[in-house]
C-alpha positions as CSV (number, residue, x, y, z in Angstrom):
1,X,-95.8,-19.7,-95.5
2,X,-92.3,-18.4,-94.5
3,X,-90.8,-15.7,-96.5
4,X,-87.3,-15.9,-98.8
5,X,-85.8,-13.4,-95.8
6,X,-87.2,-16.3,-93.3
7,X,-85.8,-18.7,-95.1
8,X,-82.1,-16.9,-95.8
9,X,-81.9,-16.7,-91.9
10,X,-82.7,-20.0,-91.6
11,X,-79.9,-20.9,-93.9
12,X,-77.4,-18.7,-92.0
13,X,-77.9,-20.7,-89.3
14,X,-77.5,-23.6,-90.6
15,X,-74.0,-22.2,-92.8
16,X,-73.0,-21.0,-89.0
17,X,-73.1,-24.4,-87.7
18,X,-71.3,-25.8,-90.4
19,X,-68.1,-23.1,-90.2
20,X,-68.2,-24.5,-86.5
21,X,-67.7,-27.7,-87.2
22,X,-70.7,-29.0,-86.9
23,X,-70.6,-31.2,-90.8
24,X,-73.5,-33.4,-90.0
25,X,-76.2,-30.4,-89.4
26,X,-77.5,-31.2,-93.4
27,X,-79.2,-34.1,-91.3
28,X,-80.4,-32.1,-88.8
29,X,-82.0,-29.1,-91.7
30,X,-85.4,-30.7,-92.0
31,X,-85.6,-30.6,-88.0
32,X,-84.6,-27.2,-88.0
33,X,-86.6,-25.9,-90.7
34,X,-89.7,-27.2,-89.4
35,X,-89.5,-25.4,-86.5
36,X,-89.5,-22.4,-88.5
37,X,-92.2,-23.2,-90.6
38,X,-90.0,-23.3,-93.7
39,X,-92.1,-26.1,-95.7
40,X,-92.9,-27.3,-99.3
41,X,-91.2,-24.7,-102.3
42,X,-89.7,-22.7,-99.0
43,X,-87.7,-25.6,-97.9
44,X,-86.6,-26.8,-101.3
45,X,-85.0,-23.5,-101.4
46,X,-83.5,-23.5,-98.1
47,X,-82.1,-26.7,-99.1
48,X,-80.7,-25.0,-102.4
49,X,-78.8,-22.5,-100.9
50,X,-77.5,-24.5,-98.3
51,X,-76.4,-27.9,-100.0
52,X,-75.2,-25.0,-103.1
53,X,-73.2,-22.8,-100.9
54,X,-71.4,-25.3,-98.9
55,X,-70.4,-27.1,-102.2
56,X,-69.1,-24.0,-104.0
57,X,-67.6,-22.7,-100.3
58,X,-63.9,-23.1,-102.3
59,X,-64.9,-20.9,-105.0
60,X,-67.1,-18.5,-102.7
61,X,-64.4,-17.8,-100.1
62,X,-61.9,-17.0,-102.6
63,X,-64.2,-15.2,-104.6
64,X,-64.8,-13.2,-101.1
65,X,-61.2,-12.9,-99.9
66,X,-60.0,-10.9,-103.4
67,X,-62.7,-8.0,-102.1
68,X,-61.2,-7.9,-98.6
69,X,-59.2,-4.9,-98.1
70,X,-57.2,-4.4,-95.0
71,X,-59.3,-7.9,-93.5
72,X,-58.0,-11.0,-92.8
73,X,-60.3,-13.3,-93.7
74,X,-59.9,-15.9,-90.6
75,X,-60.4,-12.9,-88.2
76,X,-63.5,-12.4,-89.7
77,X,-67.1,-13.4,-87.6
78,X,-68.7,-16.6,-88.3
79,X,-72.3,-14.7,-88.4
80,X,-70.4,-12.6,-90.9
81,X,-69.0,-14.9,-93.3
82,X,-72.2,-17.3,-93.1
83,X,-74.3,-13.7,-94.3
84,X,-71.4,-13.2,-97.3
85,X,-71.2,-16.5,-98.0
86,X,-74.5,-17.0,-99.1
87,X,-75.1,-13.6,-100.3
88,X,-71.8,-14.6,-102.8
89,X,-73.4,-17.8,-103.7
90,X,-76.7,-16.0,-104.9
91,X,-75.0,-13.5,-106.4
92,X,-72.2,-15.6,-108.3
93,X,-74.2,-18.9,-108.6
94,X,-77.9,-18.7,-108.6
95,X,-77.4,-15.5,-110.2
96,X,-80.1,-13.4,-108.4
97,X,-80.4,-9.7,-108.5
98,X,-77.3,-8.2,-107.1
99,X,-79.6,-5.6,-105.5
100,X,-81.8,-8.0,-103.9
101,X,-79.1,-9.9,-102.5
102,X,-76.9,-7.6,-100.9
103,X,-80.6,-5.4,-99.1
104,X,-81.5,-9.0,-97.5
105,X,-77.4,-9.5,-96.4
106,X,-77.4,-6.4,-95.0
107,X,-80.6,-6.8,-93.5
108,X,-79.2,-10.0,-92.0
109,X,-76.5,-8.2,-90.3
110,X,-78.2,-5.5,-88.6
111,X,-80.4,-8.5,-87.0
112,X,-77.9,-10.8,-86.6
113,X,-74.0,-9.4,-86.5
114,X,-72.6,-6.4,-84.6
115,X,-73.2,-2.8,-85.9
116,X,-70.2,-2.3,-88.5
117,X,-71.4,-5.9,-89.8
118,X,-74.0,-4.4,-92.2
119,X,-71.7,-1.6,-94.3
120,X,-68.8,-4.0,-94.6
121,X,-70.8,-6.9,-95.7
122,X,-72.5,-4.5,-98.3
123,X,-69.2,-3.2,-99.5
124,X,-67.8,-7.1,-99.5
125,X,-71.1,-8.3,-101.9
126,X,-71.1,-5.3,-104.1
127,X,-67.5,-5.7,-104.7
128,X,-68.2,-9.6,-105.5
129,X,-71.1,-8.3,-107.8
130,X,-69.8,-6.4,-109.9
């Protein structure tokens, strides 16, 4: 059974290929999740956080872009805003631990976005937190 952090990178794939452009990869999740091994209760929350953040993107980004300091927000990495966007949603939304949220973002960056990726997205989702 895959893991919630196996799951969240699933998901930030999947919110990656959306911010390219790709609109259609909801069709393609299923596919893509399989090959992860992201099944049953796993992928029913997969789905939740994707289908969830993409419909509240309006209210996330915005929610996001008040936090950002000296950023722009367009100049930001599409890795990166896929790992605050959902940490946002979780955090604002689905209301999970603030704590929780922004250890798995974070953890998401150091795997997935450059090295100064983790300690802004912490300081972005604590600020969004609070």
């Amino acid at each position: 059974m895959a893991t919630r952090h196996q799951v969240r990178t699933a998901v930030v794939g999947l919110l990656y290929a959306y911010d390219l452009g790709n609109r259609e990869i909801a069709k393609f999740s299923d596919v893509i999740l399989e090959e992860d091994k992201i099944r049953n209760k796993q992928r029913e929350f997969s789905h939740r956080l994707f289908d969830g953040t993409v419909a509240n993107l309006e209210t996330i980004d915005a929610e996001v872009k008040k936090h950002l300091k000296e950023w722009d927000y367009d100049g930001i990495g599409k890795v990166e805003k896929a790992i605050m966007r959902l940490g946002a949603y979780e955090i604002l939304i689905e209301k999970t631990d603030r704590a929780i949220i922004i250890n798995e973002a974070v953890e998401l960056a150091k795997a997935l976005a450059d090295d100064k990726a983790p300690q802004f997205i912490n300081g972005v989702l604590d600020a969004v937190g609070k």
